[in-house]
FIZATOR-324214 format. One record per residue (C-alpha): x, y, z. Coordinates in nm, 4 decimals, padded with zeros to 6 digits. Example, Ala and Ser with C-alpha at 12.3 -4.5 7.8 and 13.67 -1.06 7.14 Angstrom:
site px->01.2300 py->-00.4500 pz->00.7800
site px->01.3670 py->-00.1060 pz->00.7140
END
This chain:
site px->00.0000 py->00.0000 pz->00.0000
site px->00.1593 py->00.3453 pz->-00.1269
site px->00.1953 py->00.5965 pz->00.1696
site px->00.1355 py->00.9784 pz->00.1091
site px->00.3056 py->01.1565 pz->00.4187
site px->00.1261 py->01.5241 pz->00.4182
site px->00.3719 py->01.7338 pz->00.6232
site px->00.2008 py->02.1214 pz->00.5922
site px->00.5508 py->02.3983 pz->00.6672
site px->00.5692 py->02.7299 pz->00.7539
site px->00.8953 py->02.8073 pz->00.8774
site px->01.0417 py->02.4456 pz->00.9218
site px->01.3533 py->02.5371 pz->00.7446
site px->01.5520 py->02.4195 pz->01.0333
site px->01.3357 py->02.0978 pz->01.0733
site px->01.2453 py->01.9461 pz->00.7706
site px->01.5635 py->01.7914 pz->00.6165
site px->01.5930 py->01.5945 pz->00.9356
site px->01.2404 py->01.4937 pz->00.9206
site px->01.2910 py->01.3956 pz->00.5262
site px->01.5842 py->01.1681 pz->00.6402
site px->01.4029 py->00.9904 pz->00.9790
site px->01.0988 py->00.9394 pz->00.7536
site px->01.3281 py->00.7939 pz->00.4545
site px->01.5104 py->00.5605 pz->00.7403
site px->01.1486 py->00.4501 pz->00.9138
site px->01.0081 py->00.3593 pz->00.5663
site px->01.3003 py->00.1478 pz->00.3632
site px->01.1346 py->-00.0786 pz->00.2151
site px->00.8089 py->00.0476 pz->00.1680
site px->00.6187 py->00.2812 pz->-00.1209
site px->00.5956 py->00.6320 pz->00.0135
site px->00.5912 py->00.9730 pz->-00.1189
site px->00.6137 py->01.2940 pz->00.0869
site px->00.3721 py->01.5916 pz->00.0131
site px->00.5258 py->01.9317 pz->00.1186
site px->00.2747 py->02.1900 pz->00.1515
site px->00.4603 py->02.5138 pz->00.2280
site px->00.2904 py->02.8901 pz->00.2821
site px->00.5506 py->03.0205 pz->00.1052
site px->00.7802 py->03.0361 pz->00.4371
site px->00.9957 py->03.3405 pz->00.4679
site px->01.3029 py->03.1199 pz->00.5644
site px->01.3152 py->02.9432 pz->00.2500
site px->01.1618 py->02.5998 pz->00.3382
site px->01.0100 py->02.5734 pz->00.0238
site px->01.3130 py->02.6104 pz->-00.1453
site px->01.5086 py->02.3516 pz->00.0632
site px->01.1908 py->02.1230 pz->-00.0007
site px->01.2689 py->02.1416 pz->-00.3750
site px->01.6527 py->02.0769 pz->-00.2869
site px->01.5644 py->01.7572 pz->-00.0988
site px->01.3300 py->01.6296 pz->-00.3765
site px->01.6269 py->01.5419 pz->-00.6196
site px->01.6996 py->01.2628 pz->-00.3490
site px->01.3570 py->01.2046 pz->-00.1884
site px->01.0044 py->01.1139 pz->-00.3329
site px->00.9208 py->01.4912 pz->-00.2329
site px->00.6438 py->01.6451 pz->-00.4060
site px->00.5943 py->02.0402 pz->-00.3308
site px->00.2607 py->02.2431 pz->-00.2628
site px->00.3765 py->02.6300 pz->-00.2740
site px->00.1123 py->02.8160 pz->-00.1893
site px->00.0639 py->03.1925 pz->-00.1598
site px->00.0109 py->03.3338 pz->00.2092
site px->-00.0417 py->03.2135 pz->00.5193
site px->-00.3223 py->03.0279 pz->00.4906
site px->-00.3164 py->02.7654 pz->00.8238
site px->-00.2326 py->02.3699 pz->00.8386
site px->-00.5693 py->02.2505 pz->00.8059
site px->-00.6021 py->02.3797 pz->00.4947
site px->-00.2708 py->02.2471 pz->00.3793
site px->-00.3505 py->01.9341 pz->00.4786
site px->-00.6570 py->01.9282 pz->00.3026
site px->-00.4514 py->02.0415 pz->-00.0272
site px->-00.2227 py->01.7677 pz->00.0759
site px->-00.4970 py->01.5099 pz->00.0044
site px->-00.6021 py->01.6178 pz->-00.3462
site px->-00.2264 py->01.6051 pz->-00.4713
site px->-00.1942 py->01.2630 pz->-00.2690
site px->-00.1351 py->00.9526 pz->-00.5199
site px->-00.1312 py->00.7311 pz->-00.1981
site px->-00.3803 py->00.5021 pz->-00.0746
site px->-00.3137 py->00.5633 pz->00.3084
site px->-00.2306 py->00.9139 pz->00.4072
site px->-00.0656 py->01.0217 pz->00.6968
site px->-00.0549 py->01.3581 pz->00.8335
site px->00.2221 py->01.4946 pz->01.0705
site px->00.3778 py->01.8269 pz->01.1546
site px->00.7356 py->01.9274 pz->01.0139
site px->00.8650 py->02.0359 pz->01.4047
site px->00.9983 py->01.6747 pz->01.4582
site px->00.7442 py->01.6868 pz->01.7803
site px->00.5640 py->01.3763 pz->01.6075
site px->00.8141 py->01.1261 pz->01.5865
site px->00.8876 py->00.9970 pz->01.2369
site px->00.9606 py->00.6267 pz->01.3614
site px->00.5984 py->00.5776 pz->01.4358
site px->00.4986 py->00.6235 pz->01.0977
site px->00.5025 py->00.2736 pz->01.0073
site px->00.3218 py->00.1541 pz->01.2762
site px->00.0454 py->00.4123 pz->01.2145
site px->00.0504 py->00.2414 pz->00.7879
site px->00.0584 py->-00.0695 pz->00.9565
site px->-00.2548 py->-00.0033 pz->01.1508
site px->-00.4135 py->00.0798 pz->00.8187
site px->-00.3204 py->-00.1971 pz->00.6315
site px->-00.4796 py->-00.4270 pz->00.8965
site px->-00.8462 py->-00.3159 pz->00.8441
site px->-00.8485 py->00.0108 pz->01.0827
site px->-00.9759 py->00.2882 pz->00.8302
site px->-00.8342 py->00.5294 pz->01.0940
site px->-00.5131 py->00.5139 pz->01.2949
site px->-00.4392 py->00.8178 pz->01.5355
site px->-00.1113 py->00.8705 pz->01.7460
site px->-00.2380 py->00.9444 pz->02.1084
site px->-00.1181 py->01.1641 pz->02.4062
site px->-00.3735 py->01.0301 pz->02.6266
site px->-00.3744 py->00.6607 pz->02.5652
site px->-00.1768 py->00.4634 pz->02.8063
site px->00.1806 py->00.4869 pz->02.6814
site px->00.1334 py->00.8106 pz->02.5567
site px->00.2109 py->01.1298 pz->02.7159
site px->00.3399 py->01.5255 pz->02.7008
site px->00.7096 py->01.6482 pz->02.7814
site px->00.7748 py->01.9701 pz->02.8145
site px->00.4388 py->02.1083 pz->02.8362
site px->00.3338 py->02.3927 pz->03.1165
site px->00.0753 py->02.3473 pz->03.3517
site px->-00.1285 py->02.5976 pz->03.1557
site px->-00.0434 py->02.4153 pz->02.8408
site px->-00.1404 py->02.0804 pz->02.9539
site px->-00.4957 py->02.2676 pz->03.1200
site px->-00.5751 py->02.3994 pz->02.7513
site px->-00.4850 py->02.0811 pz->02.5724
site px->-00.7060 py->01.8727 pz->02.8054
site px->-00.9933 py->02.1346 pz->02.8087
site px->-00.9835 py->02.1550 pz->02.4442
site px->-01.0128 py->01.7834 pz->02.4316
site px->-01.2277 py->01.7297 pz->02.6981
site px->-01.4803 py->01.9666 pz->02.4816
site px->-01.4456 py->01.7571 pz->02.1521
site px->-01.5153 py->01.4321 pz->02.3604
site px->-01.8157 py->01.5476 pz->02.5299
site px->-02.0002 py->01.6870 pz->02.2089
site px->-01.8411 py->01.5553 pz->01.9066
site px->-01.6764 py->01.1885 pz->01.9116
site px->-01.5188 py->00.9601 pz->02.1868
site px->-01.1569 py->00.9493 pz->02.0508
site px->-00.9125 py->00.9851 pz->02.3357
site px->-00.6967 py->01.2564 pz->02.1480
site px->-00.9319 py->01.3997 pz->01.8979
site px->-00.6674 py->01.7402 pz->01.8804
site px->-00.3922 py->01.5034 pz->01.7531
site px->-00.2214 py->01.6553 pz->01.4299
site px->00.0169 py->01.3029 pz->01.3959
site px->-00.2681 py->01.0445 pz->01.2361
site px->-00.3245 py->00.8141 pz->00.9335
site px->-00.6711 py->00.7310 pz->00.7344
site px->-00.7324 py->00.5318 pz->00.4062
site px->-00.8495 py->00.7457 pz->00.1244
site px->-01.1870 py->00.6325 pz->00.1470
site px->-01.2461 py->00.8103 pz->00.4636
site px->-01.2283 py->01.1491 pz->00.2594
site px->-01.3098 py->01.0454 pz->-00.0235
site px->-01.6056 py->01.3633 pz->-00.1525
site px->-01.5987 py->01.4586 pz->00.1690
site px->-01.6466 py->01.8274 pz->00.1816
site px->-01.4154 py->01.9667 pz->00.4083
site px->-01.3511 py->02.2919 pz->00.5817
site px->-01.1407 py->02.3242 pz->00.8569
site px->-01.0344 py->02.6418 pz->01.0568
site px->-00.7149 py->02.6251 pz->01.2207
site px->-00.4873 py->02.3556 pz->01.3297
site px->-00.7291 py->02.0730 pz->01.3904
site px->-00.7893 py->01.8868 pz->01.0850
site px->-00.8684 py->01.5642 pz->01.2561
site px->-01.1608 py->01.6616 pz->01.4612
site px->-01.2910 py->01.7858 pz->01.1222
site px->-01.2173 py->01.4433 pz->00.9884
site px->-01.3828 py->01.2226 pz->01.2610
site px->-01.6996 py->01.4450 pz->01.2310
site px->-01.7131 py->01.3945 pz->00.8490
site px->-01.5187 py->01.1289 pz->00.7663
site px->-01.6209 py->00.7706 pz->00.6553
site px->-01.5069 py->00.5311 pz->00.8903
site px->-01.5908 py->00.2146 pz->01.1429
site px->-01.3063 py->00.1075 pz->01.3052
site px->-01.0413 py->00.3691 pz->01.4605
site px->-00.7176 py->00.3080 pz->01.6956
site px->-00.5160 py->00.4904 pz->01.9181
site px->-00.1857 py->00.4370 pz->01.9382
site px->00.0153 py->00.5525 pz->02.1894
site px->00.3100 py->00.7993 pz->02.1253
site px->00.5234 py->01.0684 pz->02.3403
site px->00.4736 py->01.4125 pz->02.2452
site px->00.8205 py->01.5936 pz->02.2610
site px->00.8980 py->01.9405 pz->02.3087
site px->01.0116 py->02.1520 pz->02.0280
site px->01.3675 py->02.1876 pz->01.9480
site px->01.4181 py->02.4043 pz->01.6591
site px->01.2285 py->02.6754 pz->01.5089
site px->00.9487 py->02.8682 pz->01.6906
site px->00.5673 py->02.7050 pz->01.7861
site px->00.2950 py->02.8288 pz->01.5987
site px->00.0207 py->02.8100 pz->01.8438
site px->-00.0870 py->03.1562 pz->01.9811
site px->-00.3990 py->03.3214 pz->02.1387
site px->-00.5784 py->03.3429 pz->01.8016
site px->-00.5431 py->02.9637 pz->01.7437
site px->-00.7653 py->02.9158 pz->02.1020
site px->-01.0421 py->03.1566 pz->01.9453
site px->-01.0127 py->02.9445 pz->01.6189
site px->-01.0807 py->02.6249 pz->01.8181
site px->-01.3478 py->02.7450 pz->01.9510
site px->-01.5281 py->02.8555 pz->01.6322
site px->-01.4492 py->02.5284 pz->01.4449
site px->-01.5667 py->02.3427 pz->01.7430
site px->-01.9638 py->02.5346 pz->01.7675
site px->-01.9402 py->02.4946 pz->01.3452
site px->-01.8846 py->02.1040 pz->01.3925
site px->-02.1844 py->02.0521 pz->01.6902
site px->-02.3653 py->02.2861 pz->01.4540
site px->-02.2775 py->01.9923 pz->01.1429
site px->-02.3396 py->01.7206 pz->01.3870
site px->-02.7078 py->01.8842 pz->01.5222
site px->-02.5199 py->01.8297 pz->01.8609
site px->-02.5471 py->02.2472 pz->01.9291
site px->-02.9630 py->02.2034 pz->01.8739
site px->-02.9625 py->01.9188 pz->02.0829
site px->-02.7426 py->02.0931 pz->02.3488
site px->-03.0018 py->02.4263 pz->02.2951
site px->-03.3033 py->02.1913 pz->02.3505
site px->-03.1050 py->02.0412 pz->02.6278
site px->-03.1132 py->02.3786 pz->02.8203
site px->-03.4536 py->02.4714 pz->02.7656
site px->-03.5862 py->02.1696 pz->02.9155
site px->-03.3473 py->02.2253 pz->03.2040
site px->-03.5073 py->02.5618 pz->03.2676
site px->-03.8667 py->02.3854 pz->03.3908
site px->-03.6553 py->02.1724 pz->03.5611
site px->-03.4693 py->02.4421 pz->03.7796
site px->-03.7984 py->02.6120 pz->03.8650
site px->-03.9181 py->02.2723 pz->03.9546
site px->-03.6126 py->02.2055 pz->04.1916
site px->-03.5865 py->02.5197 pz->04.2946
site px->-03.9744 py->02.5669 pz->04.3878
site px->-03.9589 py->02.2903 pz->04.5936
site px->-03.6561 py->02.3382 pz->04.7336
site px->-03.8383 py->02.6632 pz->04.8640
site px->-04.1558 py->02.5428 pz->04.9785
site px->-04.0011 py->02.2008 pz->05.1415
site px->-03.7304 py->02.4324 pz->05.3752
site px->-03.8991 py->02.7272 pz->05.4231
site px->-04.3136 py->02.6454 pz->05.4057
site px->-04.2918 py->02.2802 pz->05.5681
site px->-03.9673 py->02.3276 pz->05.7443
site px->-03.7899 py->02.0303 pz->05.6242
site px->-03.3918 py->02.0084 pz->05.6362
site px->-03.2425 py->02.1805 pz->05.3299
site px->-03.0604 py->01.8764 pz->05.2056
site px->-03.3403 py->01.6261 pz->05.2206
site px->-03.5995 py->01.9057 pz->05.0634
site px->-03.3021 py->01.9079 pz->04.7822
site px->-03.2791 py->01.5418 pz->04.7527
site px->-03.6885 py->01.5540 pz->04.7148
site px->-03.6725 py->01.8217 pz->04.4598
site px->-03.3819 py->01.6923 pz->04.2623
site px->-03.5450 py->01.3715 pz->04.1697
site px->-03.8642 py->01.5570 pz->04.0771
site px->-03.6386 py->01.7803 pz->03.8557
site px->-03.4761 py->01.4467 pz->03.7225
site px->-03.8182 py->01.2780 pz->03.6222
site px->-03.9189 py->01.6366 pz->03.4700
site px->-03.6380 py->01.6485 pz->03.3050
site px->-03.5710 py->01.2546 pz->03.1650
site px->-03.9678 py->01.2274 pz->03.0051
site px->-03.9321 py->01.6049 pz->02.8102
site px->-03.5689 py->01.4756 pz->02.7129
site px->-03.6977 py->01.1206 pz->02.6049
site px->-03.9741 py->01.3041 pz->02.3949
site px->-03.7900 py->01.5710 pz->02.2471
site px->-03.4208 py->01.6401 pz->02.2887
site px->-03.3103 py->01.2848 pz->02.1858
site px->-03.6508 py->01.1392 pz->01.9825
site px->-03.3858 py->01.0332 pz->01.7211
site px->-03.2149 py->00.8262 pz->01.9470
site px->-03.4640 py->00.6620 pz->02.1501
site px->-03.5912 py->00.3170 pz->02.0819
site px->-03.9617 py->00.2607 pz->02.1403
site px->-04.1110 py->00.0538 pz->02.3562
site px->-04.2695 py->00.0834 pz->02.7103
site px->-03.9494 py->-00.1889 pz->02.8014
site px->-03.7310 py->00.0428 pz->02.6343
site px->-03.8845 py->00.3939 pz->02.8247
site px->-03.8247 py->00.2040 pz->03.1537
site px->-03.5322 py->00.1075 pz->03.0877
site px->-03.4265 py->00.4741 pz->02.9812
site px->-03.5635 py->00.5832 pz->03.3268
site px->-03.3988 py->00.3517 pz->03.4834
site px->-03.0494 py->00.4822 pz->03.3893
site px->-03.1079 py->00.8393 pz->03.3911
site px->-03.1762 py->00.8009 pz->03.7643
site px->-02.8524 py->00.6009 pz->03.8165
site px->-02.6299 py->00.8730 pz->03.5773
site px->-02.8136 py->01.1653 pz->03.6733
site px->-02.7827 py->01.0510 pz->04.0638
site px->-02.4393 py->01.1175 pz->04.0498
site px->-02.5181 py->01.4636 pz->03.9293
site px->-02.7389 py->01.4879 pz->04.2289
site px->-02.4424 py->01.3729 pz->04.4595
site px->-02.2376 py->01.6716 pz->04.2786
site px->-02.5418 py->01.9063 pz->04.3908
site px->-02.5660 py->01.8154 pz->04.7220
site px->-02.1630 py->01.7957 pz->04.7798
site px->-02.1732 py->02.1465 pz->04.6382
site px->-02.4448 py->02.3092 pz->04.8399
site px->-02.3709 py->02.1455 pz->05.1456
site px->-01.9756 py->02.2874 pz->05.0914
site px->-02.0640 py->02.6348 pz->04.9849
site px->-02.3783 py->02.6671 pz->05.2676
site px->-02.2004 py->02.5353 pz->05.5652
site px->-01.7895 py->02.6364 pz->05.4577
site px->-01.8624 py->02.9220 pz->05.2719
site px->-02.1177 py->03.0814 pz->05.4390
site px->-02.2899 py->03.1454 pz->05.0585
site px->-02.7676 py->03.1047 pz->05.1150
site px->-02.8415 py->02.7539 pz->05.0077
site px->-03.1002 py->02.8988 pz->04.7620
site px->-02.7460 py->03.0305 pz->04.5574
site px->-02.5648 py->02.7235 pz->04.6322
site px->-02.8521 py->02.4667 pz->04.5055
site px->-02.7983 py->02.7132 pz->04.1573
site px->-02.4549 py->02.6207 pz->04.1398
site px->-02.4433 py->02.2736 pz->04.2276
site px->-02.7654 py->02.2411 pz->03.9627
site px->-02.5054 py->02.4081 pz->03.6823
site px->-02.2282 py->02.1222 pz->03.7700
site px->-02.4815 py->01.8847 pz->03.7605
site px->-02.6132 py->01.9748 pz->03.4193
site px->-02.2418 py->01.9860 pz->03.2467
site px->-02.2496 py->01.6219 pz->03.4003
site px->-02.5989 py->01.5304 pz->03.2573
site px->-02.5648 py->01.6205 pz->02.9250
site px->-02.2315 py->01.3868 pz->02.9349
site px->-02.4070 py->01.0925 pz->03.0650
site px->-02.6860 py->01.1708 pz->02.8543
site px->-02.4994 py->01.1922 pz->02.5342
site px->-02.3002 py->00.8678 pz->02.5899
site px->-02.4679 py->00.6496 pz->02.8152
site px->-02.8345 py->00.7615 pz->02.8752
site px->-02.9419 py->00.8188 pz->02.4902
site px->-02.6282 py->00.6642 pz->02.3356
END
């Protein structure tokens, strides 16, 4: 099976012969061609790319502009003669030696092969603490709404052709692959596990803009998906549900003078049944199987998965009411916003799955 390795440059001047050469050394043996897409880098990368080509199966993209690595990537694929492409950065942080491994993953039926940070084996070096608490946030928001891939944000991947194959796609930014997995044709995907290593040479290309990016191709995707309408319709039926909980939160304390936390455990699982039969008829009808078995059984497990959203209620207005000194009526608002986050997640993958 030919390999096209996409590499998209911008100022990799530094980088890329030494990739060229640890990619040739990985892949002896093998049919491969490499597909240099370069913004027309100010340091001459291009032009170094054409160098290498008269003793590498280099092909070169030159393109006007900075125009970002998704979109390179996607160029990438229409100049691809391959039938397994594989898409890694030129800043040696991907390591060229799992390249094979990644082919060999699609050779052996997986129509998607991703290098992971977060599968056991993989990991980050060199990261900050910030870093590492925008990495996982960023992923953490891709896994709740758009796909269960452990390291959706990974830019080191490979896919058979069919997976694109008149798919129309548009990425913004860096992240091609989340763009891929919410697109793409595919059944079968694996992770496998690599160590993410801290640049060397040249300067990173992630900045503030980059976050805001994220964030728009992210809303665009759930908007694809229908996962932004569902979350929508997800809120409004929460609102009946808060007026529910906290109504008889209310009336339980202060009317009938029972304890605050057992009036909240009474008026959470009213707010939970609200909730669960509006959900089951509207939010998710697409995804619910009829049946009166099949309603029960729905019940059944919103009670267990939204429980534990209770538990994260009642932790949080017990802590903030009796340490912080905050009126339970706030608290119970607070704990019911952790709660939902929690509900939707449960909902999404377990609940109405």
């Amino acid at each position: 099976m030919k390999a096209s390795i996409i590499v998209p440059t911008y100022n990799e001047r530094e980088n890329l012969k030494i990739l060229v050469e640890r990619i040739a050394n990985s892949l002896k043996e093998r049919e491969y061609e490499i597909i240099v897409v370069d913004d027309n880098s100010p340091d001459g990368t291009w032009k170094l790319a054409q160098d290498l080509a008269q003793f590498y199966p280099i092909r070169l993209i030159k393109r006007e502009g900075k125009r970002g690595l998704a979109s390179a990537v996607v160029d990438g694929f229409s100049y691809a003669t391959g039938h397994c492409f594989v898409v890694m950065d030129a800043d040696l942080q991907h390591p060229p030696e799992l390249v094979p491994e990644l082919i060999d993953a699609i050779e052996g039926g997986a129509d998607l092969a991703i290098a992971s940070r977060y599968v056991k084996g993989g990991g980050i070096r060199g990261w900050s603490h910030f870093r590492r608490f925008i990495s996982m946030g960023a992923v953490w928001l891709a896994r709740i709404f758009l796909t269960s891939v452990r390291d959706p944000m990974s830019g080191f991947f490979a896919l058979k052709r069919d997976v694109i194959e008149g798919v129309d796609l548009r990425p913004r930014g860096y992240k091609i692959l989340l763009e891929i997995l919410v697109k793409g044709k595919y059944s079968r995907v694996v992770e496998i596990p690599y160590i993410f290593e801290p640049r060397k040479l040249g300067q990173s290309k992630l900045n503030k803009k980059q976050y805001v990016e994220y964030l728009k191709h992210l809303i665009s995707l759930m908007r694809y998906k229908g996962e932004l309408q569902r979350l929508l319709k997800f809120t409004i039926v929460g609102v009946p549900g808060v007026l529910v909980n906290e109504g008889l939160l209310f009336i339980l304390t202060e009317l009938l003078s029972i304890h605050y936390l057992l009036s909240a455990l009474l008026s959470t699982e009213c707010s939970i049944l609200s909730n669960f039969t509006l959900n089951d008829l509207w939010t998710f009808k697409n995804r619910r199987d009829r049946g009166i078995k099949r309603f029960f059984k729905r019940a059944i497990k919103s009670n267990l998965g939204f429980g534990i959203g209770v538990l994260i209620n009642l932790f949080i207005l017990f802590a903030l009411t009796e340490n912080a000194k905050v009126h339970y009526l706030i608290s119970n608002l607070l704990g019911i916003i952790a709660a939902f986050i929690w509900n939707f997640l449960i909902s999404i993958r377990w609940i109405w799955k």
